[in-house]
N, C-alpha and C positions, 0 to 999 in steps of 0.2 A: 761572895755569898754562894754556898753550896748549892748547885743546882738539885729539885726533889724531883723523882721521876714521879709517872703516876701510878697508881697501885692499878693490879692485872684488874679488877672490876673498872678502872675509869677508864681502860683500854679498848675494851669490850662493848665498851657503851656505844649504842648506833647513834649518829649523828641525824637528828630529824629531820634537816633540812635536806640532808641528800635522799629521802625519800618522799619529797615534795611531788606532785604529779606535775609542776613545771619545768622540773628539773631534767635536763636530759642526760643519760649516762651511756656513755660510748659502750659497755661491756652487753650493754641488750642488743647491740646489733648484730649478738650469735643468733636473737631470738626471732628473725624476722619473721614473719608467715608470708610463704610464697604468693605473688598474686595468678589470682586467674590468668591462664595463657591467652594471650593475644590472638594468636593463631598468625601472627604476623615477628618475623624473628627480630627486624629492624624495628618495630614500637617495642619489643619485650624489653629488649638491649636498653632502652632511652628510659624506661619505668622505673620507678622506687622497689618495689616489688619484684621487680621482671616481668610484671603481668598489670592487667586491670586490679585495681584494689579488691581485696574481698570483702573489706568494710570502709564507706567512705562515699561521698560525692567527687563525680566526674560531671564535667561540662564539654559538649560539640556542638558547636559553634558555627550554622550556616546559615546566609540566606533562603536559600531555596532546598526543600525536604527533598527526599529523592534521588540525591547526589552519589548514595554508596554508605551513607553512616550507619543502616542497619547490616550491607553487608563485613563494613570494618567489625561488626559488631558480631557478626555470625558465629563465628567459631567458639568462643565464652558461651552464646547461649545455647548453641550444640552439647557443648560441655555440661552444665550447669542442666543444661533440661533430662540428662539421662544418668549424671553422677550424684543429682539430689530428688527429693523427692519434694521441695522447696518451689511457689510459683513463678511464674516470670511475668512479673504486672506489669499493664502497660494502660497509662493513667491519661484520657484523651489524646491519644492519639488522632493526626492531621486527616488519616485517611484509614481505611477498616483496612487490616491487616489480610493477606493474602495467607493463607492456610497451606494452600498447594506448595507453594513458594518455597516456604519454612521447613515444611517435608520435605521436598529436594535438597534443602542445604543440610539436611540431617538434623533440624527441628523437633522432639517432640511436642505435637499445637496443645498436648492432654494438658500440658503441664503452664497454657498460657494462660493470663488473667486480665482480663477488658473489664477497665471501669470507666464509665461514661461520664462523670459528673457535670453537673448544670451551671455550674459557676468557679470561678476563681479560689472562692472559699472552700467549696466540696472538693475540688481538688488537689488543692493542699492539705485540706484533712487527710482525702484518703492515700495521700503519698507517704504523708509522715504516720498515718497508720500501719501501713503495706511494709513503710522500713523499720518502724519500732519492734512491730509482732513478731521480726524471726519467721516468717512464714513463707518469707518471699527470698529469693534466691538473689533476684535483681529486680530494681525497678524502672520502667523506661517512663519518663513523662514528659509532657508538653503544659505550658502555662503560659496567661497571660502577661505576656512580658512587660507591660503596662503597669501592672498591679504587683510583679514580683517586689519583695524588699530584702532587703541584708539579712535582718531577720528573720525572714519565712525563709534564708537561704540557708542560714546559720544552726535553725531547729530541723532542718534536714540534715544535714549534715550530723548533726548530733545522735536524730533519728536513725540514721545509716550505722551508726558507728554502736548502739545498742541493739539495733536486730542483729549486726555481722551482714549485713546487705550489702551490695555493691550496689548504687544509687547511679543513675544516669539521666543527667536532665538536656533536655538538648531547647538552645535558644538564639538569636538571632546575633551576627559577626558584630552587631553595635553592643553587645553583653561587653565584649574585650575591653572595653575601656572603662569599665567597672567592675568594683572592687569586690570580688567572691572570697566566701572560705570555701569552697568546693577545692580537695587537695589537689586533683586535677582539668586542668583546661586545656580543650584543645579545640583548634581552628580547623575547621575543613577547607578545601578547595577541589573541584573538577576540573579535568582539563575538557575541553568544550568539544573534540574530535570526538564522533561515535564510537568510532574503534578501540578508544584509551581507555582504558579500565583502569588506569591510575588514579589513587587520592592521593593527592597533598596532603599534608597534614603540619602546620605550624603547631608546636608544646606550646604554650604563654604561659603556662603556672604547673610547676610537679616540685615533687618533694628531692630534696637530696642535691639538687644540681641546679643549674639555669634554665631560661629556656633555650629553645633551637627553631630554627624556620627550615621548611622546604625538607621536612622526610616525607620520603616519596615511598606510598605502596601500592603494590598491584594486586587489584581485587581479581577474585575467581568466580566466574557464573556460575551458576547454579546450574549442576545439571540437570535437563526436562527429562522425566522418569515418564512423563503418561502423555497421548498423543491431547492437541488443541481440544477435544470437543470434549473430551473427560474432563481437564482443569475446568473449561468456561460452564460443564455442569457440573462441578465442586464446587465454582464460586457461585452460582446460582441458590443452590443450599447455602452458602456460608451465610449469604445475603439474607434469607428465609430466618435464620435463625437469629439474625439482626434484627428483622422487622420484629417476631414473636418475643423476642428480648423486650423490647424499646417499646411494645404493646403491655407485656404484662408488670413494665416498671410501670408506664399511665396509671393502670388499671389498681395498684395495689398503693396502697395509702404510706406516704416516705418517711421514714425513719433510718435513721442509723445503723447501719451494718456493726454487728461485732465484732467481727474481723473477716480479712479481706477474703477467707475462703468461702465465705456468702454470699460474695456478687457473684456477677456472671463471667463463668469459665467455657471458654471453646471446648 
């Protein structure tokens, strides 16, 4: 039987399935978008991106807050607080943020956003708010770990990937052994000597590769620009402006913000 070729229009024809959104096609891997620099060359190296995601959920991973995971974090939001004009919300946080602090690491605080919410549920609102709206540059949060689910981890992560936010949720070493979409996870550790400025840091979940244990990086202190008794009367104010905040949320009858450029900004 005479083999029939097919005529130039059934040639032509795009096949629909290889434009399926689960489809994955090696030839857009010209098209990555760079990620946010680390500021760390050993994490950039180990990243999908080379950097922090610029849209997406990241998870770090520690028992006790305080370890260095704002400082691993420092240099992105260096970046990010003076190359956009984008907020940098930070959704109950464990402890009030130090302003002085931020300015020495080359911080802008104009561009920080403190939301306080009163429950588990206000907090997930306004995270998934904060990442949907595009308003936010990055978002840092803390959550009932108790009350988190797959779900409420899943609609972030979604919410990350339609603002173009880069998402950072940070939660306790027992999260590892459960099941995230957050593209990326990572494990912290301190070494216990005052002197060591190192994080450990264990990958458990990234895109493109395995994970890895024990990349070891070396944090940088912040240098003190203003003698002791200016910071402790900078935090004095910071503190003032907490109290007048946290008085005239009492004071004014709760509704819902618009969007996250509403609440209260440092």
């Amino acid at each position: 039987m005479e083999h029939q070729q097919p005529s130039k229009n059934e040639q032509q024809k795009p096949n629909p399935l290889l434009h399926h959104h689960d489809i994955w096609r090696a030839r857009e891997c010209a098209y990555l978008v760079d990620g946010i620099d680390t500021g760390f060359g050993a994490l950039n190296a180990e990243l999908f991106e080379g950097g922090w995601p610029t849209s997406g959920l990241v998870e770090l991973m520690s028992d006790v807050p305080g370890i260095g995971e704002l400082r691993l974090l420092a240099p992105a939001l260096k970046q990010l607080s003076h190359a956009e004009e984008r907020w940098l919300a930070w959704i109950h946080p464990p402890y009030v943020p130090y302003a002085p602090a931020f300015e020495a690491m080359g911080i802008d605080t104009s561009k920080i956003l403190l939301i306080h919410p009163k429950s588990h549920q206000e907090a997930l609102w306004a995270c998934e708010q904060s990442l949907r709206s595009g308003t936010c540059s990055t978002v840092l949060a803390w959550f009932d770990e108790s009350q988190l689910s797959f779900t409420e981890l899943r609609r972030l992560q979604l919410a990350a990937k339609q603002g173009h936010t880069w998402a950072n949720l940070f939660r306790p070493n027992s999260a590892a052994t459960i099941a995230s979409p957050a593209e990326l996870r990572l494990k912290l550790r301190r070494r216990h000597s005052p002197r060591c400025n190192r994080l450990d840091v264990d990958i458990i979940k990234r895109k493109g590769s395995w994970a890895i244990d024990d990349l070891h990086l070396e944090l940088v202190d912040a240098p003190i620009r203003y003698p002791r008794e200016a910071l402790e009367a900078e935090l004095e104010i910071w503190r003032q402006k907490q109290v007048k905040a946290s008085t005239a949320m009492a004071d004014t009858p709760r509704r819902e913000p618009t969007n996250p450029a509403s609440l209260y900004a440092i």
